[in-house]
N, C-alpha and C positions, 0 to 999 in steps of 0.2 A: 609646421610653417616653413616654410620654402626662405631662402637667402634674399630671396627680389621681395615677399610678403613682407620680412622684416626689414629691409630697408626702404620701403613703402610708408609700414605703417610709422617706425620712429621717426622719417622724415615727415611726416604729418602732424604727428606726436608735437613737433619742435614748430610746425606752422614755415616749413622752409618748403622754396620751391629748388627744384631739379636742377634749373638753373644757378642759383647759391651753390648748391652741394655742388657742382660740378667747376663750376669758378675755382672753391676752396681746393679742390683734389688735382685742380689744373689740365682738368679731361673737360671731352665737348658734352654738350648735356645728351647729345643722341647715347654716348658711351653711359651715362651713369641710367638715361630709361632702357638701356639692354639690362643692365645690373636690376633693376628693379622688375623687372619682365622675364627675370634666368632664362635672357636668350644668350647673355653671356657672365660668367663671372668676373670682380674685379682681382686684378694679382694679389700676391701676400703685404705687396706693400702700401696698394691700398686702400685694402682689409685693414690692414693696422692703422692708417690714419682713420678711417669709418669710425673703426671701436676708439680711437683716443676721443674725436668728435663728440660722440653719444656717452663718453667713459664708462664704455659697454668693455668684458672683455672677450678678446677676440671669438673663445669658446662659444660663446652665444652666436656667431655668425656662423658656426662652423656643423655645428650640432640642431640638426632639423630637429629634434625633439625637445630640446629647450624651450619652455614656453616663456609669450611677455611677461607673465605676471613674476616667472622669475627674474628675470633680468631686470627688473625696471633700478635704475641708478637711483644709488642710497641718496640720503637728505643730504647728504652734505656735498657731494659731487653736484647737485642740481643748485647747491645755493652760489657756487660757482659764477661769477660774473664772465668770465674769459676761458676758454679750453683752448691748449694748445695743440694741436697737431704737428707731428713727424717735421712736416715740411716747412713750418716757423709761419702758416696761417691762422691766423686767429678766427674763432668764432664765437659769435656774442650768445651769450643766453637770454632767452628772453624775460 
């Protein structure tokens, strides 16, 4: 699974549009549907808000052979009301 498949499918995952994610990381949505398209990647920094967002770690974005069913975030990271991200934006869980 390709870096744009998985940030595709976890954005769907979470029921967020392109536009949210792309608010939260303070880029235009056109930049974040390149990332989901690998017509371009996002830098290391972030890559590292992504994986705080999902409290994925980074290795999962990095590693095309990591599959979802490994990664999917433990039971207590998901009971989580609030994830912080790098840049002090909050995102809600649903």
């Amino acid at each position: 699974m390709t870096l744009g498949e998985k940030l595709k499918y976890l954005r769907r995952m979470e029921n967020l549009s392109q536009n949210r994610l792309a608010d939260i990381l303070h880029i235009e949505r056109s930049t974040y549907a390149y990332y989901e398209s690998d017509r371009t990647r996002p830098d290391i920094y972030k890559l590292y808000a992504i994986a705080q967002i999902y409290g994925l770690p980074m290795a999962f974005f990095v590693n095309e052979n990591w599959e979802m069913k490994e990664a999917e975030p433990s039971a207590p990271s998901r009971q989580k009301s609030l994830l912080s991200c790098k840049f002090g934006m909050h995102y809600k869980m649903r």
